[in-house]
N, CA, C and O atoms as CSV, one atom per row, in Angstrom:
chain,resi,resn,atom,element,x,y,z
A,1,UNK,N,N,5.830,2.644,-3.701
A,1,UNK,CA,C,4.771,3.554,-4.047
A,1,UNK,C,C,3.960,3.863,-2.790
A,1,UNK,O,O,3.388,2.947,-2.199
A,2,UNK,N,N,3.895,5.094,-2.377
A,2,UNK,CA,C,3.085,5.991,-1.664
A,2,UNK,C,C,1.750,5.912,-1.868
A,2,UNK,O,O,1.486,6.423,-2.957
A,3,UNK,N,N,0.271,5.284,-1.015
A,3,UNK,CA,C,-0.924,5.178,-1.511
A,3,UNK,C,C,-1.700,6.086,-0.198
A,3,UNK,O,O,-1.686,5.737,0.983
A,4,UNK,N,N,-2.317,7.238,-0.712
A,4,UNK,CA,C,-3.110,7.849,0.518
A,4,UNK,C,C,-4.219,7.838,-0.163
A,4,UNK,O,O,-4.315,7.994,-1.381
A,5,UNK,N,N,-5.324,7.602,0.814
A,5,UNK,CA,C,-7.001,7.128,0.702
A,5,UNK,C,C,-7.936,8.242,1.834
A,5,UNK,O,O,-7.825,8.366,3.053
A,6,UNK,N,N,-8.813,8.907,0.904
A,6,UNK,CA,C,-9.536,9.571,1.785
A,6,UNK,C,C,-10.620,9.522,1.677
A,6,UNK,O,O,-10.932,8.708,0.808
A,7,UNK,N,N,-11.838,10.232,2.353
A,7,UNK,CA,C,-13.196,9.743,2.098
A,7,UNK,C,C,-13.619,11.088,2.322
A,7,UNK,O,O,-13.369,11.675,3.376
A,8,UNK,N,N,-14.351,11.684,1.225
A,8,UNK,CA,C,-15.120,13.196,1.740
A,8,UNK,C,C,-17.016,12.760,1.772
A,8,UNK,O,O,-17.731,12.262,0.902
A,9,UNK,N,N,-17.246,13.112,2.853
A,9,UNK,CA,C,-18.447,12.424,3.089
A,9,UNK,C,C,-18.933,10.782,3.404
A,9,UNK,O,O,-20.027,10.244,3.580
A,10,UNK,N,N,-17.777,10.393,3.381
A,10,UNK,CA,C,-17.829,8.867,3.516
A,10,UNK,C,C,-16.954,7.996,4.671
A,10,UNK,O,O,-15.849,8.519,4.818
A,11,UNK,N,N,-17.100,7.095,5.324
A,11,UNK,CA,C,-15.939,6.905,5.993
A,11,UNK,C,C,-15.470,5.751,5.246
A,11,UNK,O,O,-16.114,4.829,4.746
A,12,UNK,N,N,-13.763,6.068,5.274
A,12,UNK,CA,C,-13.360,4.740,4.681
A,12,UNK,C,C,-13.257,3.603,5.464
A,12,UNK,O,O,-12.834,3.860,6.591
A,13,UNK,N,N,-13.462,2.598,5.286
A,13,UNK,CA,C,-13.695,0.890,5.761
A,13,UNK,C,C,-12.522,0.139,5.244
A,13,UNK,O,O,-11.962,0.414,4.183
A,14,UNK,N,N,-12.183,-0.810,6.036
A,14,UNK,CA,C,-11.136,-1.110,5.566
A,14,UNK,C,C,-11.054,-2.213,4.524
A,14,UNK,O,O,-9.999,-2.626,4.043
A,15,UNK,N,N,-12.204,-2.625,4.239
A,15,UNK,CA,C,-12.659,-2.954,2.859
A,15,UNK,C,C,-12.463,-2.760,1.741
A,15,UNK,O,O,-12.186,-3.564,0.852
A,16,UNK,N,N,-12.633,-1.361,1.698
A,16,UNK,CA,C,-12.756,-0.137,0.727
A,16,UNK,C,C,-10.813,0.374,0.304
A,16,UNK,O,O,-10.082,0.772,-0.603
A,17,UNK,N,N,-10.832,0.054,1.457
A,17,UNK,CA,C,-8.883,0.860,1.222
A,17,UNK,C,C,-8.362,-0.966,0.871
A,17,UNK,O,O,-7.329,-1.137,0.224
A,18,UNK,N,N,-8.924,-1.815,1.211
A,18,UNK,CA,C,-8.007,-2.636,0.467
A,18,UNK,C,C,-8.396,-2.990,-1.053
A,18,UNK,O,O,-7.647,-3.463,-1.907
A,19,UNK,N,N,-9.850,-2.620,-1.188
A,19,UNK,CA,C,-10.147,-2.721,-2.950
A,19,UNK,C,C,-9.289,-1.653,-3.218
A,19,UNK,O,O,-8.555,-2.001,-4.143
A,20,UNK,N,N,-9.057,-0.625,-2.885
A,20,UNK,CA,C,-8.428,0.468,-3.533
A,20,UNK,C,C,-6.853,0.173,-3.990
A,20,UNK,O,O,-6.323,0.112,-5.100
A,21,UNK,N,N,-6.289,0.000,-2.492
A,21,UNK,CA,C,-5.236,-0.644,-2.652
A,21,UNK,C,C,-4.979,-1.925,-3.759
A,21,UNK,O,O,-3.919,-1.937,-4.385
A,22,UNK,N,N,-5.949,-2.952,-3.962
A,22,UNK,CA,C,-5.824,-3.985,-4.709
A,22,UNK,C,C,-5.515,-3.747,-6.284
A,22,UNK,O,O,-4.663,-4.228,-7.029
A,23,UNK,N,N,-6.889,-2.508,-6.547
A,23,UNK,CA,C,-6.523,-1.859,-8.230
A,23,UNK,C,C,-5.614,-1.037,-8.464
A,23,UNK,O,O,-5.431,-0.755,-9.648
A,24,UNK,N,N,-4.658,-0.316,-7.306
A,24,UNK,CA,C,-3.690,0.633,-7.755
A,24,UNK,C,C,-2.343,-0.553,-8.118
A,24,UNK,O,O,-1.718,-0.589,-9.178
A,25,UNK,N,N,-2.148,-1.395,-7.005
A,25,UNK,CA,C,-1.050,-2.105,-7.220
A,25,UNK,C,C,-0.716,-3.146,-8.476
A,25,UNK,O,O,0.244,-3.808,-8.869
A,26,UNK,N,N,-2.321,-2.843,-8.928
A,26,UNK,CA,C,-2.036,-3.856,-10.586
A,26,UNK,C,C,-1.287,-2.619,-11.260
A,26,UNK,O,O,-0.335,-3.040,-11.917
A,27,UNK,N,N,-1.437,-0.862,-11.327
A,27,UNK,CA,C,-1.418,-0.322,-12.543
A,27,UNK,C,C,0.386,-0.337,-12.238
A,27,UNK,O,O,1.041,0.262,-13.092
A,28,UNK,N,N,1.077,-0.907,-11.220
A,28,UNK,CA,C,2.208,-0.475,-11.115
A,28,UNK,C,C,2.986,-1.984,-11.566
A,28,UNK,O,O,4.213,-2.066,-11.505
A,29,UNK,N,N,2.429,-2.748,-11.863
A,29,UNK,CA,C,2.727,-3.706,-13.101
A,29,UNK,C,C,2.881,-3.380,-14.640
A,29,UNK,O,O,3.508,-3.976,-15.515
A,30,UNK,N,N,2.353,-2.604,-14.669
A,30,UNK,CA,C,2.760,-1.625,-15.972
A,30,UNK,C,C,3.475,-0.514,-15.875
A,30,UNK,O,O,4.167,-0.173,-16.835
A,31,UNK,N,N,3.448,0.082,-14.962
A,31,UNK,CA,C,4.073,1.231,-15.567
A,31,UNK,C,C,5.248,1.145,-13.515
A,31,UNK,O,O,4.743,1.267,-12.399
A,32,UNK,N,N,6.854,0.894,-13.872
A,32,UNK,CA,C,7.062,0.737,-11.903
A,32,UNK,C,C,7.411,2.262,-11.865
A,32,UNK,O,O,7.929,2.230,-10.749
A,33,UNK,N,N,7.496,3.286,-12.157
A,33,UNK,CA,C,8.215,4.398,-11.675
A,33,UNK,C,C,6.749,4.961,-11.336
A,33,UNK,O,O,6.335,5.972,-11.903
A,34,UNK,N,N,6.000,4.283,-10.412
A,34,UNK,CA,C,5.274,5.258,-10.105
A,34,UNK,C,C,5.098,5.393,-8.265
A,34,UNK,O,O,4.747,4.547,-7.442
A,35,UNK,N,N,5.646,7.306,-8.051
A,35,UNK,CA,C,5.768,7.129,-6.888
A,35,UNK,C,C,4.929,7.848,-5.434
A,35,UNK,O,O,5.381,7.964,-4.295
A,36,UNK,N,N,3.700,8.218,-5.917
A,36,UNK,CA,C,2.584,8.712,-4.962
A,36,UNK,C,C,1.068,8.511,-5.653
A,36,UNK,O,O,0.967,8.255,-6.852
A,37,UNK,N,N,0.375,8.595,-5.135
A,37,UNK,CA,C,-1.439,8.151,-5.504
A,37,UNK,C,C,-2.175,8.506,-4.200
A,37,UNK,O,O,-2.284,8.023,-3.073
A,38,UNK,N,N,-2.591,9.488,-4.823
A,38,UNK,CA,C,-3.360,10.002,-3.762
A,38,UNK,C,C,-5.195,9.813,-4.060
A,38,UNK,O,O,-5.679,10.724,-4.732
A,39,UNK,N,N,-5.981,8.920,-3.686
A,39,UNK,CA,C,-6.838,8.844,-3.925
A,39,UNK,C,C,-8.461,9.344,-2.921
A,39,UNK,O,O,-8.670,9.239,-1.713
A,40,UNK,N,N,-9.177,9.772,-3.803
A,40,UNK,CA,C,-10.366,10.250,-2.679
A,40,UNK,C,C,-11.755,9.990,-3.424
A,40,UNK,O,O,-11.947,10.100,-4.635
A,41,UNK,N,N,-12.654,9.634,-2.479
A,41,UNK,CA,C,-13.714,8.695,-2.161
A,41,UNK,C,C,-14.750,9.480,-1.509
A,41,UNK,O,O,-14.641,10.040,-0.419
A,42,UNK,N,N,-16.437,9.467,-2.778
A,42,UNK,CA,C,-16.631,10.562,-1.866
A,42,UNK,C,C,-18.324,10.514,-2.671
A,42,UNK,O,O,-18.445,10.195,-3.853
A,43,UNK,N,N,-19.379,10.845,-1.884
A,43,UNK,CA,C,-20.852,10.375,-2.044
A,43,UNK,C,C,-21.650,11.866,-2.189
A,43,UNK,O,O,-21.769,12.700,-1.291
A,44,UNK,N,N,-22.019,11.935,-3.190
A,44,UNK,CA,C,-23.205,12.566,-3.414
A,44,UNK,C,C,-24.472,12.359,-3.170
A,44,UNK,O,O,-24.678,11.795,-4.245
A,45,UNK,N,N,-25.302,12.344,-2.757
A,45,UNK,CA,C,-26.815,11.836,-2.686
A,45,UNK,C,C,-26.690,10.445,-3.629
A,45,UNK,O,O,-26.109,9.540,-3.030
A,46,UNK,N,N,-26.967,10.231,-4.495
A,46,UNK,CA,C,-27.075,9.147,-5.096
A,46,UNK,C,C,-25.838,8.657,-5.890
A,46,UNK,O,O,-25.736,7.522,-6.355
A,47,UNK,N,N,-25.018,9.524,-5.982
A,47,UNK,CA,C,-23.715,9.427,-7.132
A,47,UNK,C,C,-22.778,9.712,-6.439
A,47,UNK,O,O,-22.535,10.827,-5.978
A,48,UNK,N,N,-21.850,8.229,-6.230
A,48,UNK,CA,C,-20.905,7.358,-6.129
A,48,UNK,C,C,-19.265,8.248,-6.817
A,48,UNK,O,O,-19.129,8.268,-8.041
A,49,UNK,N,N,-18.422,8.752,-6.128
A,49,UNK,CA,C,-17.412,9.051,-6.943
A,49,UNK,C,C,-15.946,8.746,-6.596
A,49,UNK,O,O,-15.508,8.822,-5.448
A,50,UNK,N,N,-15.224,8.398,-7.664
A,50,UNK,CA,C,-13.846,8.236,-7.078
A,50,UNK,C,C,-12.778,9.019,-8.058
A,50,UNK,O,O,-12.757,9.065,-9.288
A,51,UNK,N,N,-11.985,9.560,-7.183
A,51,UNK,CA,C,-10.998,9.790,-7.955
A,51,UNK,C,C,-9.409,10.255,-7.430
A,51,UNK,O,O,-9.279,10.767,-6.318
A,52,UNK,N,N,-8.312,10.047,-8.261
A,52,UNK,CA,C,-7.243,10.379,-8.315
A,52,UNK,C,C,-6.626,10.422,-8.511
A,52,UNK,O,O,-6.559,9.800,-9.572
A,53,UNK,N,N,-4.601,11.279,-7.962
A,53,UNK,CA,C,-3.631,11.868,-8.691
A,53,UNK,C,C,-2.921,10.944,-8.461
A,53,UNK,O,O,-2.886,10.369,-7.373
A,54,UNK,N,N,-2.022,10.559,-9.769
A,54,UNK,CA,C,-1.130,10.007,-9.679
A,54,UNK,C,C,0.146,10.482,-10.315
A,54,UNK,O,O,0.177,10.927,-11.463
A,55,UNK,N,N,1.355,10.359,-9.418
A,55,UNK,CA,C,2.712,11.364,-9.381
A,55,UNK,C,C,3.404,10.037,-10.395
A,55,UNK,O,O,3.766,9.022,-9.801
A,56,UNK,N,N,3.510,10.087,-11.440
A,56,UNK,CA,C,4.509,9.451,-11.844
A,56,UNK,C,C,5.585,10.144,-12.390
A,56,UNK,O,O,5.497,11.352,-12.607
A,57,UNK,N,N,6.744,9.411,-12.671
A,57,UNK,CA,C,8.589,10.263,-13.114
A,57,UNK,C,C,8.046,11.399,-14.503
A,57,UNK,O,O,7.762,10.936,-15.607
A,58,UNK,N,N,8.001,12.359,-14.306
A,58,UNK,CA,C,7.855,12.955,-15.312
A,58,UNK,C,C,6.486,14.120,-15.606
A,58,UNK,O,O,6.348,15.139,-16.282
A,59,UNK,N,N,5.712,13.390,-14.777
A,59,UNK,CA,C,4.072,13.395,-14.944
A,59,UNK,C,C,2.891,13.365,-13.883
A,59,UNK,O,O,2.816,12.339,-13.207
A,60,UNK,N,N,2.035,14.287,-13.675
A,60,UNK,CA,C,0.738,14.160,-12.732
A,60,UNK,C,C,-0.565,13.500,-13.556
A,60,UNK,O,O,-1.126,14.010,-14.525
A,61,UNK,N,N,-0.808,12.557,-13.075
A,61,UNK,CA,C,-1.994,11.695,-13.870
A,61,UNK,C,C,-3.308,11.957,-13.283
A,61,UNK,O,O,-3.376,11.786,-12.066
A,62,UNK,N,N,-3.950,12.187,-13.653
A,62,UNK,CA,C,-5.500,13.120,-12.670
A,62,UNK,C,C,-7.032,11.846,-13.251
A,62,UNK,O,O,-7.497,12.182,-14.340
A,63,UNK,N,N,-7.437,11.086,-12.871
A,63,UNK,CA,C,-8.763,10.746,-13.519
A,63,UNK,C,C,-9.983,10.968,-12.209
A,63,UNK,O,O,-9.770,11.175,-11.014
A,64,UNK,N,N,-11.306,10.837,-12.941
A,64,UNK,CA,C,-12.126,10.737,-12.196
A,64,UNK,C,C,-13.750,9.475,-12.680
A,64,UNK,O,O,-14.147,9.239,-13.821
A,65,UNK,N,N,-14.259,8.987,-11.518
A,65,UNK,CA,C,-15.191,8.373,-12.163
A,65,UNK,C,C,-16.729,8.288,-11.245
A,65,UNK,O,O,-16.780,8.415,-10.022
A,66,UNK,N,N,-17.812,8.070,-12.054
A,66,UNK,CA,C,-19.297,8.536,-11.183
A,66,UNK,C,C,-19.372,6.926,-11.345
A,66,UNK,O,O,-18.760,6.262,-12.181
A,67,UNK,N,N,-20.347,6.406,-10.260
A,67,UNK,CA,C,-21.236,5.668,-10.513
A,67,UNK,C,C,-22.418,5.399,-9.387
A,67,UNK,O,O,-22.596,6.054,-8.360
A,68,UNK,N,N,-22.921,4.646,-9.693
A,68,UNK,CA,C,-24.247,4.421,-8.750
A,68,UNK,C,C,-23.675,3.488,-7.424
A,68,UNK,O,O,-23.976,3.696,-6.249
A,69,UNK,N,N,-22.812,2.452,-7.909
A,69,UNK,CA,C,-21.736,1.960,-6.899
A,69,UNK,C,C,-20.510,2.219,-6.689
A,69,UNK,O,O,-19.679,2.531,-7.543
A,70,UNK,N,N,-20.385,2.128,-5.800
A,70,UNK,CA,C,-18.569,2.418,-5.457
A,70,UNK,C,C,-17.335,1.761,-5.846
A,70,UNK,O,O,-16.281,2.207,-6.301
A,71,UNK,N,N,-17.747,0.527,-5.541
A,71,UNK,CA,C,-16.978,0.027,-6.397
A,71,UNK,C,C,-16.715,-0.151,-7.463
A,71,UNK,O,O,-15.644,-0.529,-7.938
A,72,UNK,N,N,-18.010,0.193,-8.136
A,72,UNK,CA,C,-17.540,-0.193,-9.810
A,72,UNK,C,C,-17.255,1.369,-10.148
A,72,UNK,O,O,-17.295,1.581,-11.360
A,73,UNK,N,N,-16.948,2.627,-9.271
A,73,UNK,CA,C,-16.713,3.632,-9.600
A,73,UNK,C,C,-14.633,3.322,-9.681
A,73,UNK,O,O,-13.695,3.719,-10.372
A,74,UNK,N,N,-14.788,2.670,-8.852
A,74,UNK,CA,C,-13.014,2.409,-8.136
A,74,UNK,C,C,-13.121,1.445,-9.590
A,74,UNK,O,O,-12.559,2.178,-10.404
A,75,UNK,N,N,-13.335,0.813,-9.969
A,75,UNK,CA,C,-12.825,0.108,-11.123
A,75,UNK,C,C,-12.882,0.969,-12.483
A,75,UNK,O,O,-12.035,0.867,-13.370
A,76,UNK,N,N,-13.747,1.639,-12.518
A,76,UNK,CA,C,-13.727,2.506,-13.878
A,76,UNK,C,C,-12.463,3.575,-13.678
A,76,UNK,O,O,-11.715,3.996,-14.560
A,77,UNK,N,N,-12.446,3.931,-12.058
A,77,UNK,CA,C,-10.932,4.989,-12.361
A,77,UNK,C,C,-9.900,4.211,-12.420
A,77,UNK,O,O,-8.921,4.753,-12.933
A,78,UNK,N,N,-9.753,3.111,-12.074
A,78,UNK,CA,C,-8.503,2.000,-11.848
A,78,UNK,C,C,-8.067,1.751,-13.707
A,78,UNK,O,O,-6.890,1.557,-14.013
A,79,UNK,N,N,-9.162,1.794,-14.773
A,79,UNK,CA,C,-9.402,1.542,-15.896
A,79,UNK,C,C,-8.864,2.611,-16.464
A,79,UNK,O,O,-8.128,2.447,-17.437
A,80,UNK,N,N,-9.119,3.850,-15.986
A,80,UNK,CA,C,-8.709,5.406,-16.687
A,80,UNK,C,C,-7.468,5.124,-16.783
A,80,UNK,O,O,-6.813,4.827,-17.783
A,81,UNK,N,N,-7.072,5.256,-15.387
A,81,UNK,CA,C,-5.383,5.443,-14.829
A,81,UNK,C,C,-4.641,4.318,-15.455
A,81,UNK,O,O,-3.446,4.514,-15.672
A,82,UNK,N,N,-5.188,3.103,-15.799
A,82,UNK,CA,C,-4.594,2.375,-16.532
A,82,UNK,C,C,-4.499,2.663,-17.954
A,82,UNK,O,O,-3.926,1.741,-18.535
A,83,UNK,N,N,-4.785,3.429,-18.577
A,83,UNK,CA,C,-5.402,3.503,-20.157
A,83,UNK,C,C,-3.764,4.678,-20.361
A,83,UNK,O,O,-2.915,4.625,-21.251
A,84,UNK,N,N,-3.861,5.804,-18.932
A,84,UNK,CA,C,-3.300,7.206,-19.326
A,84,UNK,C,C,-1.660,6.796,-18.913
A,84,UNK,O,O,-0.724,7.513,-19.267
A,85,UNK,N,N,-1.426,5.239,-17.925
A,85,UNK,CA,C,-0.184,4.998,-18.154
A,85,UNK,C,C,0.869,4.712,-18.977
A,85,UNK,O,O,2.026,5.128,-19.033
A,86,UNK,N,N,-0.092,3.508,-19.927
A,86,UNK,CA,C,-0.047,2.654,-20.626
A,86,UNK,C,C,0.118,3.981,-21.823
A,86,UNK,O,O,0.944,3.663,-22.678
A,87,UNK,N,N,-0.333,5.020,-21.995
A,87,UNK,CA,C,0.037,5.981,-23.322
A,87,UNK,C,C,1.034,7.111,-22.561
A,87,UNK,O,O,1.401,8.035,-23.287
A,88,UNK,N,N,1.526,7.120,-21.100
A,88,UNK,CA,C,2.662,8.144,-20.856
A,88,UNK,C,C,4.335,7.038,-21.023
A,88,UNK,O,O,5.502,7.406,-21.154
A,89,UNK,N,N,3.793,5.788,-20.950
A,89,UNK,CA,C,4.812,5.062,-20.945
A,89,UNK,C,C,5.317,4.704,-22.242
A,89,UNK,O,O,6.484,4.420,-22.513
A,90,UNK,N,N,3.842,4.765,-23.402
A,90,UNK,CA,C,4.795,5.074,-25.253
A,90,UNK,C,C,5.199,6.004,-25.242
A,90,UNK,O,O,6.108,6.192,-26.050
A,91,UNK,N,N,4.848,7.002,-24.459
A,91,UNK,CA,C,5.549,8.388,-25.229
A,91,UNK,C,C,6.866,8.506,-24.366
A,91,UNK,O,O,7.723,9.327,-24.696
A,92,UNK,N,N,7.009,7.822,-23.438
A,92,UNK,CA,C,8.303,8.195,-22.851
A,92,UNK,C,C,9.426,7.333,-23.625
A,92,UNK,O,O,10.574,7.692,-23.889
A,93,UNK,N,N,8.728,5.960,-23.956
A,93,UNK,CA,C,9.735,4.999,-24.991
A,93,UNK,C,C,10.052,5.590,-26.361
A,93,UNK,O,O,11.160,5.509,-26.891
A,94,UNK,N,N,8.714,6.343,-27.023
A,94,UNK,CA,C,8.922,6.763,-27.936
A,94,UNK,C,C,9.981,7.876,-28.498
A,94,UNK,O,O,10.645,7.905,-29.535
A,95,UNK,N,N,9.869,8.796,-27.380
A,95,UNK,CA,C,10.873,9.868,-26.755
A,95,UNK,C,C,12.622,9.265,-27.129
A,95,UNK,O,O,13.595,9.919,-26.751
């Protein structure tokens, strides 16, 4: 899996790209055919945002998330993207 990390308004730290890195590589415990994630990182005055695409076999997975911290913004999209795998992967079994 392909992981690109960007920062609009922010610089990324390498802190930051390894939390990122840390929550993408759980969602590919669930679901392995997944093969690009492109994620971006990015500050408003006070509001914290993360978000991104994920290319899986079949499917473009898109989430986004606000928060006051960053990190717990990277965990609420890590939470999305986990929720929208976990229901492309019944419907592909179901299929």
């Amino acid at each position: 899996m392909q992981l690109h990390i960007s920062g609009h308004h922010i610089e990324v730290t390498d802190s930051m790209r390894h939390y990122v890195s840390e929550k993408i590589e759980r969602l590919s415990h669930h679901f392995d055919k997944i093969t690009n994630t492109h994620v971006i990182l990015s500050v408003d005055k006070n509001n914290q945002k993360a978000e991104a695409t994920m290319h899986v076999n079949g499917k473009d997975l898109f989430a986004e998330a606000n928060h006051d911290d960053l990190y717990a913004a990277i965990d609420l999209l890590a939470d999305k993207l986990d929720r929208q795998l976990i229901k492309h992967k019944e419907k592909m079994r179901n299929h």
